[in-house]
PDB file of N, CA, C and O in Angstrom:
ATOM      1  N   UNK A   1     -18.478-171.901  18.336  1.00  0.00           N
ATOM      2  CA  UNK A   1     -17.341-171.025  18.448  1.00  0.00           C
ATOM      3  C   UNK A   1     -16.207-171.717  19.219  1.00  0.00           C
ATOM      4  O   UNK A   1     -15.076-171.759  18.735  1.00  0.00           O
ATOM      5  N   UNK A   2     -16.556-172.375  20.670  1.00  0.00           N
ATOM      6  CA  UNK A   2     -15.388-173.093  20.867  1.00  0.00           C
ATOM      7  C   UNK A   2     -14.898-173.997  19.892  1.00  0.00           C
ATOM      8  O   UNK A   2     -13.983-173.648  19.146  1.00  0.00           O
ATOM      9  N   UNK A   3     -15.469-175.252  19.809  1.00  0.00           N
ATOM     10  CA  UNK A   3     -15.023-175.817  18.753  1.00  0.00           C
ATOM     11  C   UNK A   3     -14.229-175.429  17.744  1.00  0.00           C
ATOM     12  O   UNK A   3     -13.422-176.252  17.313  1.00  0.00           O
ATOM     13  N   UNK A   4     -14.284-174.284  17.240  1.00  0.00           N
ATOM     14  CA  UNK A   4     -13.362-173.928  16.290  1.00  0.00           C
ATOM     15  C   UNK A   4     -12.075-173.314  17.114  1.00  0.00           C
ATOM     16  O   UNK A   4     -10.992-173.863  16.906  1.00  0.00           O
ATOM     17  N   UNK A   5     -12.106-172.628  17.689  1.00  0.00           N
ATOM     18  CA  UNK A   5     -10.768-172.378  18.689  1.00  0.00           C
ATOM     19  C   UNK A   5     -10.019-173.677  19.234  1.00  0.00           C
ATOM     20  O   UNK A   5      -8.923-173.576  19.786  1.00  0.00           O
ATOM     21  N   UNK A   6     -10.766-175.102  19.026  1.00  0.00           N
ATOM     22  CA  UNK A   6     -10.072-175.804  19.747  1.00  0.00           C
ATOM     23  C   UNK A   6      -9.300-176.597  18.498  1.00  0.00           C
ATOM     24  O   UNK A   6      -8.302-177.318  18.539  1.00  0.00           O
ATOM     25  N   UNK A   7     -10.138-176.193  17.368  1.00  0.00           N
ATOM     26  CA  UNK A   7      -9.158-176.559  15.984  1.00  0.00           C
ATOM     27  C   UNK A   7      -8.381-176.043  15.937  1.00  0.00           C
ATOM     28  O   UNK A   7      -7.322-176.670  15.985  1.00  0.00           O
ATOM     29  N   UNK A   8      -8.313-174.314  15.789  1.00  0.00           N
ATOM     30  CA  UNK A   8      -7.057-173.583  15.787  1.00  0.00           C
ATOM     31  C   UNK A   8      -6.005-173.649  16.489  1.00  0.00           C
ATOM     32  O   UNK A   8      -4.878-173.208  16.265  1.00  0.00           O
ATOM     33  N   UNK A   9      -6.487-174.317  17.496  1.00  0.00           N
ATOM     34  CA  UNK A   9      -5.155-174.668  18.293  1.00  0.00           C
ATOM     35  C   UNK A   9      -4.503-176.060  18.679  1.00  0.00           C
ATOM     36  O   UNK A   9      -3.542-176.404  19.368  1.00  0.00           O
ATOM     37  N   UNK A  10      -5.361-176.631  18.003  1.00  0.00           N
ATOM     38  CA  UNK A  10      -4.695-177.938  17.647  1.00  0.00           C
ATOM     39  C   UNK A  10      -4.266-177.954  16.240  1.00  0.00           C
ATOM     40  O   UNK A  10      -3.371-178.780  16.056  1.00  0.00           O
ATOM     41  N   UNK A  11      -4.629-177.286  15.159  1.00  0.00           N
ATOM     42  CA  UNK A  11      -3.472-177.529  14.156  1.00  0.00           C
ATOM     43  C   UNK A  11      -2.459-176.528  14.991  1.00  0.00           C
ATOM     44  O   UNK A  11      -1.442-177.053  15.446  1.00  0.00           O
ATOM     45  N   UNK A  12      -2.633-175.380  15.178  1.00  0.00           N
ATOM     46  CA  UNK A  12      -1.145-174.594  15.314  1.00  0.00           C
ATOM     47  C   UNK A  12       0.037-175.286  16.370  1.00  0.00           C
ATOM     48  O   UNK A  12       1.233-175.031  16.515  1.00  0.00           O
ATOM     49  N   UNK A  13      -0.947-176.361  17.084  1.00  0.00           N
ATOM     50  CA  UNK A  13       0.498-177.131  17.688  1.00  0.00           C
ATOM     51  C   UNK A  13       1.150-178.138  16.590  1.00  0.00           C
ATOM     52  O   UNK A  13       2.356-178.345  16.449  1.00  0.00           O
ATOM     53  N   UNK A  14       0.216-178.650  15.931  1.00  0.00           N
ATOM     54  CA  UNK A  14       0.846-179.692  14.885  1.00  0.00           C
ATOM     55  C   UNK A  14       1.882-178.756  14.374  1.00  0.00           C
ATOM     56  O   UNK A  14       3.071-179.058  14.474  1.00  0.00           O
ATOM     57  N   UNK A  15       1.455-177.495  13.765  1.00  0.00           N
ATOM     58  CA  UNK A  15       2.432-176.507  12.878  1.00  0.00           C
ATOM     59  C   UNK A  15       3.953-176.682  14.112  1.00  0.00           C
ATOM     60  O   UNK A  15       5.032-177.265  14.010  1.00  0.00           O
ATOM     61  N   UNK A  16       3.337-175.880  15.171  1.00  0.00           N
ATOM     62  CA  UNK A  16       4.255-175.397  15.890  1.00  0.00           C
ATOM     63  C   UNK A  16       5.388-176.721  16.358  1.00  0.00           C
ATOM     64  O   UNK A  16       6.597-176.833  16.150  1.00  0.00           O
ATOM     65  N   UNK A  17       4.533-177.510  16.977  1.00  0.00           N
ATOM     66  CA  UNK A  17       5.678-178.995  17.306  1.00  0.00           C
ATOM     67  C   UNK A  17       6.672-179.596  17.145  1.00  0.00           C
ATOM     68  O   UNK A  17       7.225-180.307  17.985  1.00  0.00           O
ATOM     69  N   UNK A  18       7.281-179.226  15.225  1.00  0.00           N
ATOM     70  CA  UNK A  18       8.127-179.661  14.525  1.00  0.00           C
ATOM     71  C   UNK A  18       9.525-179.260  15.078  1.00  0.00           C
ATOM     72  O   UNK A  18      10.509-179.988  15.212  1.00  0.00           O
ATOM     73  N   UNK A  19       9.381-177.854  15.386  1.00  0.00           N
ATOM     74  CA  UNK A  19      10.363-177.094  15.542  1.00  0.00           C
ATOM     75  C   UNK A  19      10.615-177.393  17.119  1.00  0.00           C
ATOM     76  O   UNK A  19      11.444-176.800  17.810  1.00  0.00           O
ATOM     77  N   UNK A  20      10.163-177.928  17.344  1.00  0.00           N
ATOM     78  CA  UNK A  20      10.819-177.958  19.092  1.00  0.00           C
ATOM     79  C   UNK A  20      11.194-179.574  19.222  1.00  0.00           C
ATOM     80  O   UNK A  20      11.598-179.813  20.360  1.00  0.00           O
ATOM     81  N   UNK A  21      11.172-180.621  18.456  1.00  0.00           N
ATOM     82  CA  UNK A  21      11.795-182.239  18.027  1.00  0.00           C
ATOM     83  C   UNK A  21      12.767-182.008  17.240  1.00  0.00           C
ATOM     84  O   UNK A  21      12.864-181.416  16.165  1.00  0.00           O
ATOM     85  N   UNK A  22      13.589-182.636  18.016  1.00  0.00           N
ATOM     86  CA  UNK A  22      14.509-183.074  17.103  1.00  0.00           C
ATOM     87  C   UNK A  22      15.827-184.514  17.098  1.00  0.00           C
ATOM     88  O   UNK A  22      16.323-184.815  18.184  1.00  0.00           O
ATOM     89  N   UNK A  23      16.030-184.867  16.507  1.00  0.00           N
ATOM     90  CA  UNK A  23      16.582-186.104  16.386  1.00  0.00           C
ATOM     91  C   UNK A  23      17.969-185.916  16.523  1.00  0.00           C
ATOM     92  O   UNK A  23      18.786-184.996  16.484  1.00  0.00           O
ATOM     93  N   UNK A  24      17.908-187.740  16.788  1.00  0.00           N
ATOM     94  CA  UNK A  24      18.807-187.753  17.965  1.00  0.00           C
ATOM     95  C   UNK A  24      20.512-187.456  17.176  1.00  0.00           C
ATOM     96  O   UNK A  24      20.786-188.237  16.265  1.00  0.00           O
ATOM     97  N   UNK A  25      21.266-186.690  17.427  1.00  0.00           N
ATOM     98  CA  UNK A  25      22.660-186.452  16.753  1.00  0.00           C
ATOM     99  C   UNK A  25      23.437-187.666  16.091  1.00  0.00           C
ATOM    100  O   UNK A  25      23.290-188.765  16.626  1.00  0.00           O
ATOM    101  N   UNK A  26      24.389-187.548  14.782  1.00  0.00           N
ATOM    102  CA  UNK A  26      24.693-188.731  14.888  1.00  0.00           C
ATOM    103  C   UNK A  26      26.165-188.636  15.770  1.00  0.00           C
ATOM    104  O   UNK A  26      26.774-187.730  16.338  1.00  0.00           O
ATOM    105  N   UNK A  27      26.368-190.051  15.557  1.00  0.00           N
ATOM    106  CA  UNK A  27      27.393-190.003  17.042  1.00  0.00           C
ATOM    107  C   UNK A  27      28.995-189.984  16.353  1.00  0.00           C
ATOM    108  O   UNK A  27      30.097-190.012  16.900  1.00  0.00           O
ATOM    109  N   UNK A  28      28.619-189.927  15.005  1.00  0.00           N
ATOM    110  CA  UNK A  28      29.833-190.236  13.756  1.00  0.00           C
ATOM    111  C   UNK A  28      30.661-191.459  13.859  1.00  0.00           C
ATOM    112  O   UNK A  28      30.139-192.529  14.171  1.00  0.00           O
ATOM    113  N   UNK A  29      32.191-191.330  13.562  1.00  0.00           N
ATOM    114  CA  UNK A  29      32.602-192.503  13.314  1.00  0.00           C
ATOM    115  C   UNK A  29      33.822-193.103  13.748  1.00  0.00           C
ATOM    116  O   UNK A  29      34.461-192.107  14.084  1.00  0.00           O
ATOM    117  N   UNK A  30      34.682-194.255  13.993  1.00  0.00           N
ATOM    118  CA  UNK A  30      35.527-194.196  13.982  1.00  0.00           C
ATOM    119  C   UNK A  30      37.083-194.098  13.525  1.00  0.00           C
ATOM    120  O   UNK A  30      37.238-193.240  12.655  1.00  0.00           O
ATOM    121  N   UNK A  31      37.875-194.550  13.780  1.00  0.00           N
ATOM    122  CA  UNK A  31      39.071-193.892  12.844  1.00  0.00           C
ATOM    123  C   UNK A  31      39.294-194.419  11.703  1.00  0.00           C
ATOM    124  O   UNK A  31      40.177-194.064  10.922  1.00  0.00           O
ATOM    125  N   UNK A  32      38.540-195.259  11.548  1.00  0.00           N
ATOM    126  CA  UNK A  32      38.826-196.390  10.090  1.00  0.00           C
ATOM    127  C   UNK A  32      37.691-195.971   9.433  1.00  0.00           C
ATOM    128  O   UNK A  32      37.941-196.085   8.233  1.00  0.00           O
ATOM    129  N   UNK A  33      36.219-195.411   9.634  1.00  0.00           N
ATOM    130  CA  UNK A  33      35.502-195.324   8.810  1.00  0.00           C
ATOM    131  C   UNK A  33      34.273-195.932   9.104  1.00  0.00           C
ATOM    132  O   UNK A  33      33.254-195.477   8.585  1.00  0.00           O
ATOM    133  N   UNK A  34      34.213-197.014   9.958  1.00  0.00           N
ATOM    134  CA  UNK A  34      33.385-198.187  10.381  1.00  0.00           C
ATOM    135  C   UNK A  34      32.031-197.239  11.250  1.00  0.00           C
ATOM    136  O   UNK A  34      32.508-196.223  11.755  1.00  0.00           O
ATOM    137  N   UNK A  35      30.717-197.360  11.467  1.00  0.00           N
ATOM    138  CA  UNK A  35      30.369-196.845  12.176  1.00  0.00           C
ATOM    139  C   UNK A  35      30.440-197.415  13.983  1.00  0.00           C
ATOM    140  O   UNK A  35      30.560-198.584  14.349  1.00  0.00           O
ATOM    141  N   UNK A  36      30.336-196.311  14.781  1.00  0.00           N
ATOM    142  CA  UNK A  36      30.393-196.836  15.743  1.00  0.00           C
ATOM    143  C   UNK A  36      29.180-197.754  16.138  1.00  0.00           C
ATOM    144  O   UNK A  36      28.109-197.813  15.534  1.00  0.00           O
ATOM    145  N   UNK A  37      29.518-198.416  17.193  1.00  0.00           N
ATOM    146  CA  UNK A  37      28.689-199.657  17.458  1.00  0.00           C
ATOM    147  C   UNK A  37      28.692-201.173  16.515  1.00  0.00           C
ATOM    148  O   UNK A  37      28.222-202.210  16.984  1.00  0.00           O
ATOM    149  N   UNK A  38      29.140-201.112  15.496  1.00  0.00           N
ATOM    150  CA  UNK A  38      29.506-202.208  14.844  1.00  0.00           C
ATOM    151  C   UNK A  38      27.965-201.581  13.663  1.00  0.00           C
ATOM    152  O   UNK A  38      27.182-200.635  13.570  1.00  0.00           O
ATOM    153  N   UNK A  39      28.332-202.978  12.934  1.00  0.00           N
ATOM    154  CA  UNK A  39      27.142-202.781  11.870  1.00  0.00           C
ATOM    155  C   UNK A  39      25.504-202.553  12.442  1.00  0.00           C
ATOM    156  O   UNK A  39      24.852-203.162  13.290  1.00  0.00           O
ATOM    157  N   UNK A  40      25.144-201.245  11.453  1.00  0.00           N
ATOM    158  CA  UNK A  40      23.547-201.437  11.219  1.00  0.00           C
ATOM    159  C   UNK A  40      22.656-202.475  12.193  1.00  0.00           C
ATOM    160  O   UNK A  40      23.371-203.377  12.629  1.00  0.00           O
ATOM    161  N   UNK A  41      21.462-202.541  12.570  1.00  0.00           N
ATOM    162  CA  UNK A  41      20.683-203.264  12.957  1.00  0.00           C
ATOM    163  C   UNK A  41      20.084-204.095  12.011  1.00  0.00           C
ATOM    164  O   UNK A  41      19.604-203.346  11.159  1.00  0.00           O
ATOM    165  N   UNK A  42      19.883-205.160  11.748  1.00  0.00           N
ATOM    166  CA  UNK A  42      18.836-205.079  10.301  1.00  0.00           C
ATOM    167  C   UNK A  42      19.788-205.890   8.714  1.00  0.00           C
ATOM    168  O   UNK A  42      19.562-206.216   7.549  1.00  0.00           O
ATOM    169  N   UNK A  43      20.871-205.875   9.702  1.00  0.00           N
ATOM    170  CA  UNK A  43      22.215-205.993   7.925  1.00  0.00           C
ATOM    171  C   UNK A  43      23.212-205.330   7.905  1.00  0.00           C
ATOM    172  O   UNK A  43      23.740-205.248   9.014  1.00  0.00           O
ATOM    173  N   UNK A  44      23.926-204.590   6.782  1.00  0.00           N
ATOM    174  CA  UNK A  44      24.709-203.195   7.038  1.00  0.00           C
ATOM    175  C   UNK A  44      24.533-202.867   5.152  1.00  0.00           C
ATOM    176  O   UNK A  44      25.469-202.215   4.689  1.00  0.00           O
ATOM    177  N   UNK A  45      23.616-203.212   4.317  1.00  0.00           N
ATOM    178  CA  UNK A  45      23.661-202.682   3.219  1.00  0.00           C
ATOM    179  C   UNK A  45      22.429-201.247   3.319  1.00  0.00           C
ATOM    180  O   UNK A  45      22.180-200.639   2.278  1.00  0.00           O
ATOM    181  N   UNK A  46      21.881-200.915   4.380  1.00  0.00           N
ATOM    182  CA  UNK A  46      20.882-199.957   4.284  1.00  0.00           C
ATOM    183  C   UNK A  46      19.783-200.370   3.362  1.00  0.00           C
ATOM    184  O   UNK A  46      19.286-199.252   3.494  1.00  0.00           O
ATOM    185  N   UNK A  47      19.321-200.700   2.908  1.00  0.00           N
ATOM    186  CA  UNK A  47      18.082-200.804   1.952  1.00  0.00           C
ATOM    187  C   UNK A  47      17.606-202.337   2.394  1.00  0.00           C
ATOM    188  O   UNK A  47      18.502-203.153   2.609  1.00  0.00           O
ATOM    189  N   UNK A  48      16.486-202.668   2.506  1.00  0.00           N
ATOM    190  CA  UNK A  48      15.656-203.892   1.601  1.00  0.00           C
ATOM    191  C   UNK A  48      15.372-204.427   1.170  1.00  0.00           C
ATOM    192  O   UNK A  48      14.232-204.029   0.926  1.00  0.00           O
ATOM    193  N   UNK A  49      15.509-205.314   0.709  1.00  0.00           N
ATOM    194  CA  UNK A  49      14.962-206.431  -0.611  1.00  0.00           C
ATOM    195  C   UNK A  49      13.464-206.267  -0.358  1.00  0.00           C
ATOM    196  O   UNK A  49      12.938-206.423   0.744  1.00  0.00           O
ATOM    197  N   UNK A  50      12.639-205.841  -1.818  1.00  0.00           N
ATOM    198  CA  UNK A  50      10.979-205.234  -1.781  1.00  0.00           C
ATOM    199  C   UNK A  50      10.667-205.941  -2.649  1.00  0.00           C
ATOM    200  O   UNK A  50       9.458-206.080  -2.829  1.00  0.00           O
ATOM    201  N   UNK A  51      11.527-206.599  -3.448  1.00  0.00           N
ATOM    202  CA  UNK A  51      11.127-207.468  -4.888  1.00  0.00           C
ATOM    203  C   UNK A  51      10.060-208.664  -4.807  1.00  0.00           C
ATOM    204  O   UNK A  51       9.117-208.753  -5.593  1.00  0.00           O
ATOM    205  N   UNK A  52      10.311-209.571  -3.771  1.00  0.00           N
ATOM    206  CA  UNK A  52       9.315-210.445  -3.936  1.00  0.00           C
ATOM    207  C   UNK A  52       7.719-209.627  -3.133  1.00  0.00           C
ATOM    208  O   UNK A  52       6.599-209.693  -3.639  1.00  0.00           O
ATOM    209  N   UNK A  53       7.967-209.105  -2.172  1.00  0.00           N
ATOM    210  CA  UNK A  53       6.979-208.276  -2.006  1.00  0.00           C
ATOM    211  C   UNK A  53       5.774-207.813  -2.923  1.00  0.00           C
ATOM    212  O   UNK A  53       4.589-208.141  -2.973  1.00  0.00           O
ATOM    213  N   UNK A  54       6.715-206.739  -3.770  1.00  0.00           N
ATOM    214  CA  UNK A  54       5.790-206.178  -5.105  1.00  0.00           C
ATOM    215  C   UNK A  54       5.493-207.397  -5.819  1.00  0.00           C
ATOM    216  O   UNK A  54       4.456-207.284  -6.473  1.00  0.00           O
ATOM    217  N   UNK A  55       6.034-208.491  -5.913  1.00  0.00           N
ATOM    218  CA  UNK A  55       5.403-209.719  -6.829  1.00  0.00           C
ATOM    219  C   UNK A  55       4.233-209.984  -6.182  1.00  0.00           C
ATOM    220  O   UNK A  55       3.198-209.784  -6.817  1.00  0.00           O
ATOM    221  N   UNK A  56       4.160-210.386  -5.069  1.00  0.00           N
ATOM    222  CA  UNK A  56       3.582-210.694  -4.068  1.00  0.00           C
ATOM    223  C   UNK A  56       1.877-209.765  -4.175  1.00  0.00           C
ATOM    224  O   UNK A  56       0.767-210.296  -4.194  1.00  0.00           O
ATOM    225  N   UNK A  57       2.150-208.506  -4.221  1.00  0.00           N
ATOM    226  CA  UNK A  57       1.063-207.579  -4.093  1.00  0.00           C
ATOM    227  C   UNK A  57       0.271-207.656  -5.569  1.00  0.00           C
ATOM    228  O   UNK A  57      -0.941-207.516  -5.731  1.00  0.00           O
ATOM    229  N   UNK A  58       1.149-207.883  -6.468  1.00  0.00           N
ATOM    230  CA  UNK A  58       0.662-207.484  -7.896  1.00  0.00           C
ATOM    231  C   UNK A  58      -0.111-208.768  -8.097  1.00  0.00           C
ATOM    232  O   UNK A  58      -1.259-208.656  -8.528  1.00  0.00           O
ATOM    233  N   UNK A  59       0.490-210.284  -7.774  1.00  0.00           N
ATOM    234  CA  UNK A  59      -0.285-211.388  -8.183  1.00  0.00           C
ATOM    235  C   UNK A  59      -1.590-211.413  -7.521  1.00  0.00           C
ATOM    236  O   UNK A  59      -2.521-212.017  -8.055  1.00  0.00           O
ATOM    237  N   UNK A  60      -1.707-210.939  -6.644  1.00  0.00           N
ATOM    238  CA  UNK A  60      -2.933-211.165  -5.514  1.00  0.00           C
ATOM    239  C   UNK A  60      -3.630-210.496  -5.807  1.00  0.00           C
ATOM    240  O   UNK A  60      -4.794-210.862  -5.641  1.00  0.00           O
ATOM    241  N   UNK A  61      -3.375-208.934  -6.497  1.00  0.00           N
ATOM    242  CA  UNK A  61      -4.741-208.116  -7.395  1.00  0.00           C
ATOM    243  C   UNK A  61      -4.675-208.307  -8.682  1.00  0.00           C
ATOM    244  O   UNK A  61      -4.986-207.263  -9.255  1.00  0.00           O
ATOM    245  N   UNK A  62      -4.502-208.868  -9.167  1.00  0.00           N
ATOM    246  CA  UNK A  62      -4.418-209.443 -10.583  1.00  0.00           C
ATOM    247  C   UNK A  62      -5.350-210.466 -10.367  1.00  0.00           C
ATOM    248  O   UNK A  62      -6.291-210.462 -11.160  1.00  0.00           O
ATOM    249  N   UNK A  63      -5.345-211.606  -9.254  1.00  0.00           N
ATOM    250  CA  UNK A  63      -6.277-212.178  -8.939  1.00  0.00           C
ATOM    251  C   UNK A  63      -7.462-212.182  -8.486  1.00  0.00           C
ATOM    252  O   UNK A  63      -8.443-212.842  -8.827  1.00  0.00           O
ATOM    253  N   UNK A  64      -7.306-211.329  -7.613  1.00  0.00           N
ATOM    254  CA  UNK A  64      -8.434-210.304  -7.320  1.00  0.00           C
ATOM    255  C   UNK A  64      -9.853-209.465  -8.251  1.00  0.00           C
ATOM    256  O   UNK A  64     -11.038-209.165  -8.103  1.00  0.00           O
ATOM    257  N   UNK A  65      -8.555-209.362  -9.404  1.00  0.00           N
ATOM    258  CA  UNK A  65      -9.451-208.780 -10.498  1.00  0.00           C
ATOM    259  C   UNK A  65      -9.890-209.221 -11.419  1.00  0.00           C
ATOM    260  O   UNK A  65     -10.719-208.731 -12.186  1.00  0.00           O
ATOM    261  N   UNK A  66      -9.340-210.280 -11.449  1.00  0.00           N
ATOM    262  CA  UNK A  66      -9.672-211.927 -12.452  1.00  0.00           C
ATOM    263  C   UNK A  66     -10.889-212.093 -11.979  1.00  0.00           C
ATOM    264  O   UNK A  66     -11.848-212.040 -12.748  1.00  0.00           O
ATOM    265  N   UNK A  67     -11.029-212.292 -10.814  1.00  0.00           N
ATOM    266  CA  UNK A  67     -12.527-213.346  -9.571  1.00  0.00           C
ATOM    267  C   UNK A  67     -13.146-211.903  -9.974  1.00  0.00           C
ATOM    268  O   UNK A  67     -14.235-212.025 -10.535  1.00  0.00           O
ATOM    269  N   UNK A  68     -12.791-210.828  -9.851  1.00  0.00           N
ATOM    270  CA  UNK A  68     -14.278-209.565  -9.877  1.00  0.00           C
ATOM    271  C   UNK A  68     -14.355-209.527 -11.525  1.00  0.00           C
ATOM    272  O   UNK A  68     -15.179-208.726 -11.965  1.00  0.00           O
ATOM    273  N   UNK A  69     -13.619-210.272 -12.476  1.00  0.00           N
ATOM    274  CA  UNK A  69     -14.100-210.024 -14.082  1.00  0.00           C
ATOM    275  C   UNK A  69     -15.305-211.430 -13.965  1.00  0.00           C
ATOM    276  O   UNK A  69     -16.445-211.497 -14.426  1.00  0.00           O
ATOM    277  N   UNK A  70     -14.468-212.508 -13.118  1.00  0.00           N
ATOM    278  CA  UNK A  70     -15.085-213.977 -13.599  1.00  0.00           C
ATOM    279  C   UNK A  70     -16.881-213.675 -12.782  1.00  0.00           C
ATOM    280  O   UNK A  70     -17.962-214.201 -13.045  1.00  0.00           O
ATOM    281  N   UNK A  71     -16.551-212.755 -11.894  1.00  0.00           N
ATOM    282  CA  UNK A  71     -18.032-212.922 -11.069  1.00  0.00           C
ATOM    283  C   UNK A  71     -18.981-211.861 -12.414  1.00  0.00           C
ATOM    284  O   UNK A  71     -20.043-212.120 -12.981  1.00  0.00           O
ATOM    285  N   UNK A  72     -18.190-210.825 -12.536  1.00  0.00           N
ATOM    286  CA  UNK A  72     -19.449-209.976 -13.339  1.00  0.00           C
ATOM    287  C   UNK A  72     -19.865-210.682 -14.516  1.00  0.00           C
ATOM    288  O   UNK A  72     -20.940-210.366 -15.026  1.00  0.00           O
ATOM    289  N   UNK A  73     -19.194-211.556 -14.999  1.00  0.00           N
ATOM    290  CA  UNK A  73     -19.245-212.003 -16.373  1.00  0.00           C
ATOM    291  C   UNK A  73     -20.259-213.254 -16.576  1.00  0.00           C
ATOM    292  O   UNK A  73     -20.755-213.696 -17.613  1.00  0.00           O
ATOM    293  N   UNK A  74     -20.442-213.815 -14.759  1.00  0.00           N
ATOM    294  CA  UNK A  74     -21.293-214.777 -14.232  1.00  0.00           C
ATOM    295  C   UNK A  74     -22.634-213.974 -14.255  1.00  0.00           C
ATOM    296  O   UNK A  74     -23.349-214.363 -15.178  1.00  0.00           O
ATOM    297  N   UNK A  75     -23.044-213.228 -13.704  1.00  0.00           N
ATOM    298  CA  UNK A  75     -23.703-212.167 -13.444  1.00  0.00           C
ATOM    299  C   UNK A  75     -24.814-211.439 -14.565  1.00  0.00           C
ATOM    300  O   UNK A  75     -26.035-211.276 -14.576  1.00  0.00           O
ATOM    301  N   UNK A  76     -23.727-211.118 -15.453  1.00  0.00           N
ATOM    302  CA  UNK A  76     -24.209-210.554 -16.514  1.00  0.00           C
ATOM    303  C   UNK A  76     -24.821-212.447 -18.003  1.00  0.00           C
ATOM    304  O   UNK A  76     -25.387-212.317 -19.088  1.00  0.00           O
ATOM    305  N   UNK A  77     -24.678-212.882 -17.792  1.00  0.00           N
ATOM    306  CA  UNK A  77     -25.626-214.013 -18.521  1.00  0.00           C
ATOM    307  C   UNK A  77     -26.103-214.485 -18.122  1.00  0.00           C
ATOM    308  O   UNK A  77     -26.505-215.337 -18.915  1.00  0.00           O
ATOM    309  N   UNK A  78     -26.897-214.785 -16.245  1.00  0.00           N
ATOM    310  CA  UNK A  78     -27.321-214.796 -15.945  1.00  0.00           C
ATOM    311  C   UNK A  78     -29.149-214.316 -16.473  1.00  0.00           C
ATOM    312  O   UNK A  78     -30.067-214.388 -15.656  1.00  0.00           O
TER     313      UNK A  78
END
């Protein structure tokens, strides 16, 4: 019985928690448009380059799945 009271009240803070955080204002801009503080951290185009990444992920299980075809295929004529 405790145990379960101590669930119920640990999700209802997860529930409840949201609503009492909140982030930080933005601070807007200046008279030209520019944001304040100068550019972005990171760049100033907002996004990522993910492209070689996803190459990156796809060749390595592709390979991955090559070595688990080449092993079963060892395996099986065995």
């Amino acid at each position: 019985m405790k145990k379960r009271i101590v669930q119920i009240i640990v999700a209802g803070a997860f529930i409840v928690a949201p609503l009492f955080m909140f982030a930080q204002p933005n601070p807007g801009g200046n008279g030209n448009g520019t944001p304040v503080g100068g550019d972005p951290i990171g760049g100033g185009g907002g996004t990522a380059p993910i492209g070689g990444g996803i190459v990156l992920l796809i060749s390595m299980a592709a390979g991955y799945g090559m070595k688990k075809v080449f092993d079963a295929r060892n395996k099986f004529e065995e």
